[in-house]
C-alpha positions as CSV (number, residue, x, y, z in Angstrom):
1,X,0.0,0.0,0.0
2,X,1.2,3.4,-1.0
3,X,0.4,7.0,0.5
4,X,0.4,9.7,-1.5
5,X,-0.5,13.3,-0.9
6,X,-2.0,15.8,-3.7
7,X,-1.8,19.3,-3.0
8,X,-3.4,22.4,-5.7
9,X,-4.3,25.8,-5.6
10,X,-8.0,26.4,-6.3
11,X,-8.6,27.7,-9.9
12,X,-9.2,31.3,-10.5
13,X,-12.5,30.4,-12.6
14,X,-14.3,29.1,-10.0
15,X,-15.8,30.3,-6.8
16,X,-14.9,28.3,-3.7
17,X,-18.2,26.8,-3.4
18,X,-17.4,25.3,-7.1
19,X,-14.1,24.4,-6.4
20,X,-15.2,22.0,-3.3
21,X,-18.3,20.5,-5.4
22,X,-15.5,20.2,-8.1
23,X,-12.9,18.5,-6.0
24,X,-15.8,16.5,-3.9
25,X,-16.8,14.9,-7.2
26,X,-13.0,14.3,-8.8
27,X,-12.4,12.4,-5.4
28,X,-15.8,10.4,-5.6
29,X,-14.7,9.0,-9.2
30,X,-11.1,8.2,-7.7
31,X,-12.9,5.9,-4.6
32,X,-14.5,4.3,-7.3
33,X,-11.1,3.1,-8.6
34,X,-10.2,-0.8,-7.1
35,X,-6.4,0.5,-6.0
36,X,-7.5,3.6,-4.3
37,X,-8.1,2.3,-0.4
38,X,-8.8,5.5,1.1
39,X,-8.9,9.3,0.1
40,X,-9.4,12.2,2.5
41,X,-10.1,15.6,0.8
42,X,-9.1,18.7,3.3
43,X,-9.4,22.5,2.4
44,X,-6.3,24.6,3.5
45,X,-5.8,27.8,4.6
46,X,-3.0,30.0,5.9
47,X,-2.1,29.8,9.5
48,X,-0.9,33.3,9.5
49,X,-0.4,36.4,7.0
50,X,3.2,36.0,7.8
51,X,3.0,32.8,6.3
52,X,0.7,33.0,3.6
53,X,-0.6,29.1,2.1
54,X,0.5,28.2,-1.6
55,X,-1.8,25.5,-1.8
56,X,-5.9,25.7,-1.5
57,X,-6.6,21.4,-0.9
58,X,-5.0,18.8,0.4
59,X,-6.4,14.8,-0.5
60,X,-4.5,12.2,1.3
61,X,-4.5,8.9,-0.9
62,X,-4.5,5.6,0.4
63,X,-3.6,3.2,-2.9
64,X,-2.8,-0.3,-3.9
65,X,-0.6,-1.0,-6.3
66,X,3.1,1.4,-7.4
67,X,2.3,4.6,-6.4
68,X,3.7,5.8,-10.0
69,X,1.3,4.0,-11.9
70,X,-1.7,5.7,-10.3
71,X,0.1,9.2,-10.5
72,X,1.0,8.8,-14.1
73,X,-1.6,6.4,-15.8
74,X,-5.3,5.8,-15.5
75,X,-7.9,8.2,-14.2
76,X,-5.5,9.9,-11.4
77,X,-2.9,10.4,-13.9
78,X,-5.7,11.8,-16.4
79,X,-7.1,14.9,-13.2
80,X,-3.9,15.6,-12.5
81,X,-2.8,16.0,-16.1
82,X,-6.2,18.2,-16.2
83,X,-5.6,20.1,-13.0
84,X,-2.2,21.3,-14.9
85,X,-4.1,22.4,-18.1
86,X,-6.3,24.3,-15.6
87,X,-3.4,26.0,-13.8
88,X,-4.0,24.3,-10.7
89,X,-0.3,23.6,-10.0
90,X,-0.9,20.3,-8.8
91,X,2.1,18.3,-6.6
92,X,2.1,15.0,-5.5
93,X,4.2,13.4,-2.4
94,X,5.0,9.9,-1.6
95,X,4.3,9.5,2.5
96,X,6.7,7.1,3.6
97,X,10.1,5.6,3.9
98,X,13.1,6.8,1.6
99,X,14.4,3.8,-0.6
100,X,16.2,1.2,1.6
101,X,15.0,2.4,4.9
102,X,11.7,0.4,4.9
């Protein structure tokens, strides 16, 4: 099992309340995938002015399978490819062990 983390700034086209009914229904269709376990969808926000946010959402993914072939093929690698097109600057993080420590 692989944990991944998908962070992205909320488009400018949409209002926040389309942006959560967006993202709400892009995770939906990934729970729907066999090798996605888990997903947790989380709105950020900046903790202080001082330290202003660069990313709007946060979805923690829970997946079977190498965590490369979801981020790169398949339905996950298809939103993310979108969320680019759309601006979205979307990064994605493997939670875990570096190489060799496991």
């Amino acid at each position: 099992m692989a944990r991944l983390i998908v962070l992205w700034t909320q488009p400018h086209h949409l209002t926040a309340e389309q942006a959560e009914g967006w993202a709400r229904e892009q995770v939906e269709g990934l729970l729907a995938l066999d090798a996605v376990r888990r997903a947790d969808l989380t709105p950020l926000q900046s903790a202080s002015p001082r330290h202003p946010a660069e990313w709007d959402w946060l979805l923690e993914l829970e997946i079977d399978g190498p965590a490369r072939d979801c981020v790169e093929r398949g339905p996950c690698g298809e939103w993310l490819g979108d969320m680019r097109l759309l601006g979205m600057r979307p990064i994605v993080l493997l939670v875990g062990p570096r190489p060799g420590e496991e």
